[in-house]
N, C-alpha and C positions, 0 to 999 in steps of 0.2 A: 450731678447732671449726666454724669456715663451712663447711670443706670436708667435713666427718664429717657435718654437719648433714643435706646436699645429698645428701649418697651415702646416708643411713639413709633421706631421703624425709622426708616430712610427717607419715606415720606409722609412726614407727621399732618394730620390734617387739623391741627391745631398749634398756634407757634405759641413758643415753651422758651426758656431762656432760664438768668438765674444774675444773684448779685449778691456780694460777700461782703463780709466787712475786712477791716487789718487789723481788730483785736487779737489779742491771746486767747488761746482756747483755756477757760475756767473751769473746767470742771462740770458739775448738778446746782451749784447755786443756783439765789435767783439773780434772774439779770438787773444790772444795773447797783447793786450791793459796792459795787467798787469802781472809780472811774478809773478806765488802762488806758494805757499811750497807745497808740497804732503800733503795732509791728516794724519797724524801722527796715526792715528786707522789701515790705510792700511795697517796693516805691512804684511809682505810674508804670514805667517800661516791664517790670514784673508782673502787674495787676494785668495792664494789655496784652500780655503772654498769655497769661492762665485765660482770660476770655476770649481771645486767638484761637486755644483749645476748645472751647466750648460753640465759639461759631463752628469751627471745622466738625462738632457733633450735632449741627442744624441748628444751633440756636439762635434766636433770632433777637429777644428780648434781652437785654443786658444793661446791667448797673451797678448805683454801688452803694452798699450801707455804712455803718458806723467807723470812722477811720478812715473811709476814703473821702478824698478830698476835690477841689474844683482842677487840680491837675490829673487827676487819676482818669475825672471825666473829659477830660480834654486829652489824654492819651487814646480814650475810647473812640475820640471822633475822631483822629486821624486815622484809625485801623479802619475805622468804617468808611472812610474817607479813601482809604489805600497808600496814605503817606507813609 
């Protein structure tokens, strides 16, 4: 997202965001070949860090894929909340 950030500019005229999952990174496989646990470091207050980050580079769009879970999203809205 740093790099999307930089190339939209300061004032992007289209809003851009992004959303991660809390797998392990696998390698070239294909996906889904193995089911992983989430990342156990992900937890919700980590995940809202990193998209903390990502708001601070203008993003506006934010969520979350595979391994994040119904508290991950609920950490999200109190950021956006300002809790």
């Amino acid at each position: 997202i740093v790099e999307l950030a930089a190339e939209l500019g300061p004032q992007p005229l289209v809003p851009f965001g992004a959303y991660a999952n809390s797998l392990p990174e696998v390698g070239d496989g294909p996906a889904n070949r193995v089911i992983h646990e989430a990342r156990a470091e992900i937890t919700p207050t980590a995940y809202s860090q990193t998209v903390r980050g990502w708001m601070d580079l203008g993003a506006t769009i934010v969520g979350g894929c595979c391994g994040v879970n119904p508290h991950h999203i609920a950490a999200l809205t109190r950021l956006r909340d300002g809790d």
